[in-house]
Wavefront OBJ file of the C-alpha trace (Angstrom):
o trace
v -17.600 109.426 29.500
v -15.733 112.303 31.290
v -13.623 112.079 33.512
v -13.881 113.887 36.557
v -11.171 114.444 39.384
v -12.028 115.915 42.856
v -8.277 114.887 44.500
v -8.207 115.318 48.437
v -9.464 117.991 49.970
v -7.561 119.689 52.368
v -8.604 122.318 54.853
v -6.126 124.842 55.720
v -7.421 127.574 58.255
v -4.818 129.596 59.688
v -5.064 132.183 62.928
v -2.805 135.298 61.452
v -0.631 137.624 63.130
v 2.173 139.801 63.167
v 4.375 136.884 64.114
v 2.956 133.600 62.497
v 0.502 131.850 60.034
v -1.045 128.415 61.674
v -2.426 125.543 60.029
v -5.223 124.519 62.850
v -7.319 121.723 60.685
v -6.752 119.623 57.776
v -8.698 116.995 56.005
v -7.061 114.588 53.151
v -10.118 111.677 52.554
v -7.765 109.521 54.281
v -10.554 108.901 56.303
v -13.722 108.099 54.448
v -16.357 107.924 56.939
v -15.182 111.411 57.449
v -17.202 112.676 54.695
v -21.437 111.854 53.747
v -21.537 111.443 49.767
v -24.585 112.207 47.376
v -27.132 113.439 50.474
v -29.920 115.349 49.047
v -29.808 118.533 50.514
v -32.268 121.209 50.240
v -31.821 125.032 49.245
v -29.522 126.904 48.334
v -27.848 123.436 47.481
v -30.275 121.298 46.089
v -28.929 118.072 45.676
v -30.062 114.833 45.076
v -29.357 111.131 45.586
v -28.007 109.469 42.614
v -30.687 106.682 41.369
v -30.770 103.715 43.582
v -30.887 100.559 40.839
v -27.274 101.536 40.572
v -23.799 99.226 41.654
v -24.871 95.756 39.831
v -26.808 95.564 36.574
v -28.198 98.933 36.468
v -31.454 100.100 34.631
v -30.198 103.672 35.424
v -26.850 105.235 34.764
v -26.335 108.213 37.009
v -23.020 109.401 38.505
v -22.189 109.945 42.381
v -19.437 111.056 44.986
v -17.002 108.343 45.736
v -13.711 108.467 47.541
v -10.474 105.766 46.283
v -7.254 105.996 45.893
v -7.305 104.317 41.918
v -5.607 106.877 39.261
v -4.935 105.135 36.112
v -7.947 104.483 34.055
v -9.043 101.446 32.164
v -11.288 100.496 29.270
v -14.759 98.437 29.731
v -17.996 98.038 27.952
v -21.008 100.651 29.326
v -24.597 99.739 28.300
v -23.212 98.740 24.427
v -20.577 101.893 24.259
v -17.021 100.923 24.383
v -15.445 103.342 26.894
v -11.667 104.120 27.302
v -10.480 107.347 29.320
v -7.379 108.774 29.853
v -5.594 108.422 33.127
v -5.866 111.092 36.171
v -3.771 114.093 35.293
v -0.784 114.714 36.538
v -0.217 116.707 39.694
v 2.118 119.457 40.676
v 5.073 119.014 43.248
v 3.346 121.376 45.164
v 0.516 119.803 46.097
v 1.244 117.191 49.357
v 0.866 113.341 49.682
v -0.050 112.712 46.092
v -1.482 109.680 44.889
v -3.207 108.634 48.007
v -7.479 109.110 48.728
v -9.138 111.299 46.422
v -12.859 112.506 46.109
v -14.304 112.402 42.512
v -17.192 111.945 40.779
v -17.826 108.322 39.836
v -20.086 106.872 36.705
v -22.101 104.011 37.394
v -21.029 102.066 34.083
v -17.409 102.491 35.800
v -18.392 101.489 39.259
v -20.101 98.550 37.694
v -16.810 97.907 36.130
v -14.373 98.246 38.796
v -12.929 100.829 37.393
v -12.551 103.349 40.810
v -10.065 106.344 38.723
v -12.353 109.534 38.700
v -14.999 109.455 35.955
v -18.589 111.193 35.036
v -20.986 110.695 32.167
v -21.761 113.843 30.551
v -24.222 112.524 27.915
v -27.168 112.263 30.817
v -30.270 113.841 29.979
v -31.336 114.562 33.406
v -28.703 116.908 34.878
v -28.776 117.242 38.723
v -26.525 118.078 41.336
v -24.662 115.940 43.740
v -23.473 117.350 46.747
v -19.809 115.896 48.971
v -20.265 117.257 52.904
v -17.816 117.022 55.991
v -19.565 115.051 58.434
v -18.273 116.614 61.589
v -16.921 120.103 62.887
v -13.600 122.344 62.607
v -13.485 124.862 65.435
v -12.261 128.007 64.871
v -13.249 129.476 68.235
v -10.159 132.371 68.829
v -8.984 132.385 65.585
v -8.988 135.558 63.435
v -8.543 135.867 59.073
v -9.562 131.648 58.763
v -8.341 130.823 55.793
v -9.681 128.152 53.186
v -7.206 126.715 50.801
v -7.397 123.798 47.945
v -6.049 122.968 44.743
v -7.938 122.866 41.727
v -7.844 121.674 38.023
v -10.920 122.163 35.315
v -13.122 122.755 37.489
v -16.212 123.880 35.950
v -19.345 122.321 37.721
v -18.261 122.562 41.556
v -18.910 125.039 43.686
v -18.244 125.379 47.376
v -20.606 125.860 50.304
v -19.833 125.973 54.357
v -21.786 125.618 57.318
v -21.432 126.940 60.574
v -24.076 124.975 62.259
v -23.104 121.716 61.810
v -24.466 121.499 58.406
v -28.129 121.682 59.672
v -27.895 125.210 56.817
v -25.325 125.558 54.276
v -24.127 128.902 51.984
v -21.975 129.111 49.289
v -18.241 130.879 49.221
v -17.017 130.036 45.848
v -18.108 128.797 42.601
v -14.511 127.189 41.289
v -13.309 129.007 38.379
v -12.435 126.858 35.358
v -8.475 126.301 34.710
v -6.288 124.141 32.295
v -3.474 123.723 34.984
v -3.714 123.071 38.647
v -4.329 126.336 40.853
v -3.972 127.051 44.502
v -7.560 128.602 46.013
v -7.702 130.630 49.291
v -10.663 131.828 50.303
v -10.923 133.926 53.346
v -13.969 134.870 54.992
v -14.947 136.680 58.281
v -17.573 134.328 58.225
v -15.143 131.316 59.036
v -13.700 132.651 62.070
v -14.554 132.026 65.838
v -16.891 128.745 64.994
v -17.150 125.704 67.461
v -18.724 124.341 64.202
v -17.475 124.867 60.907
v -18.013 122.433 58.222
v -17.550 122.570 54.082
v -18.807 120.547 51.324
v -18.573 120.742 47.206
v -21.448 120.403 44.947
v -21.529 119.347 40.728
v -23.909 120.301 38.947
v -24.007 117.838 36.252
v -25.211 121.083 33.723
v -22.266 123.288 34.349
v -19.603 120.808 33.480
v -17.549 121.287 29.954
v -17.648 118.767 27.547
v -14.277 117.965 27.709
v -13.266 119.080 31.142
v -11.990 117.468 33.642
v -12.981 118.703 36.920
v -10.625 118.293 40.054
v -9.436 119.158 43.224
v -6.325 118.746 45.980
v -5.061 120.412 48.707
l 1 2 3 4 5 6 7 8 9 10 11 12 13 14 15 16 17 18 19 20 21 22 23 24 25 26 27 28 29 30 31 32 33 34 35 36 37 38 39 40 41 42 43 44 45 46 47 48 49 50 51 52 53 54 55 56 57 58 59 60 61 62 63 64 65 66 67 68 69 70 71 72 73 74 75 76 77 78 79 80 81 82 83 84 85 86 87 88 89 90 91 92 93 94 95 96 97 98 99 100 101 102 103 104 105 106 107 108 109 110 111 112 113 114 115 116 117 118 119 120 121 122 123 124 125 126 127 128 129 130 131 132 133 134 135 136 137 138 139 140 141 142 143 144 145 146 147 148 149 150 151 152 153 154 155 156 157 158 159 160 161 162 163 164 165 166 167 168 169 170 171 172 173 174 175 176 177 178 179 180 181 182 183 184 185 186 187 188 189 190 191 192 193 194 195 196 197 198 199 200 201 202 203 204 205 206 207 208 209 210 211 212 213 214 215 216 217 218 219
């Protein structure tokens, strides 16, 4: 079992100028129903929905999306393997409100548990993608150089995609970049400016994470 981190997301588009640099949209998972976890989505995303014999006595380990606010980690019994993971790591002071909702990845063996800190099981021999997606808009409309920002940690496996229609189509802007220590990502693209409605989502791809990494992000 790996343990896999995706801390709050926050959305930081700004409207530059000569004179100032304006946060117009943020978005921390304080608000679950915010976001729609483990859709299958067709191309260029191509996710799937984890299998559905999964919550109470399983047939099927899988992993999903899940949003909580649990950090420390504890040790259970998965289908005859003793499991025991390390706590979430550690963030920086510079990252805000720490310790409240996160979005992770989530092992069924530790759902079935009750154990909510972040978690995936790498040792699945199907390896699919699972896909996280705001469920409503940010509008840009009159704003200029949008901005993109988040915090990650070990991040191999997630890439991120926006949509400008409301996620009816989605494209990708970044495929994270793997680091040992948290890192601040901006991305800015013309593409996120003057949209009524602007949306992002992350996507793991069970295939592209480490062995031992653990994969997060913050804002």
């Amino acid at each position: 079992m790996k343990k896999f981190i995706l801390f709050f997301l926050l959305i930081f588009p700004y409207a530059n100028s000569v004179f100032s640099q304006l946060s117009i949209a943020t978005d921390n998972f304080d608000t679950p129903a915010n976001w729609t976890l483990n859709a299958a989505v067709g191309a260029p995303v191509n996710s799937v929905v984890p299998s559905a014999n999964t919550f109470s006595g399983h047939a099927t380990e899988d992993n999903r999306w899940y949003i909580s606010n649990v950090y420390a980690f504890g040790a259970y019994n998965c289908l005859g393997t003793s499991i025991s993971a390390g706590n979430v790591d550690a963030q920086t002071a510079s990252i805000p409100s720490p310790n409240t909702n996160y979005l992770h990845m989530l092992a069924d063996c530790s759902l079935d548990a009750g154990e909510l800190a972040a978690s995936w099981n790498a040792s699945l021999s199907s390896k699919r993608k699972f896909f996280a997606a705001m469920n409503y808009d940010f509008n840009t409309i009159g704003y200029r150089s949008v901005n993109f920002s988040y915090w990650a940690n070990e991040c191999a496996g997630i890439s991120v995609y926006f949509s400008t229609n409301s996620g009816a189509t989605w494209s990708l802007v970044e495929d994270t970049p793997n680091s040992n220590t948290w890192m601040k990502r901006n991305i800015a693209n013309s593409a996120f400016d003057n949209q009524a409605t602007l949306r992002f989502g992350f996507l793991w791809n069970d295939a592209e994470g480490g062995s031992a990494n653990y994969p997060s992000v913050d804002a």
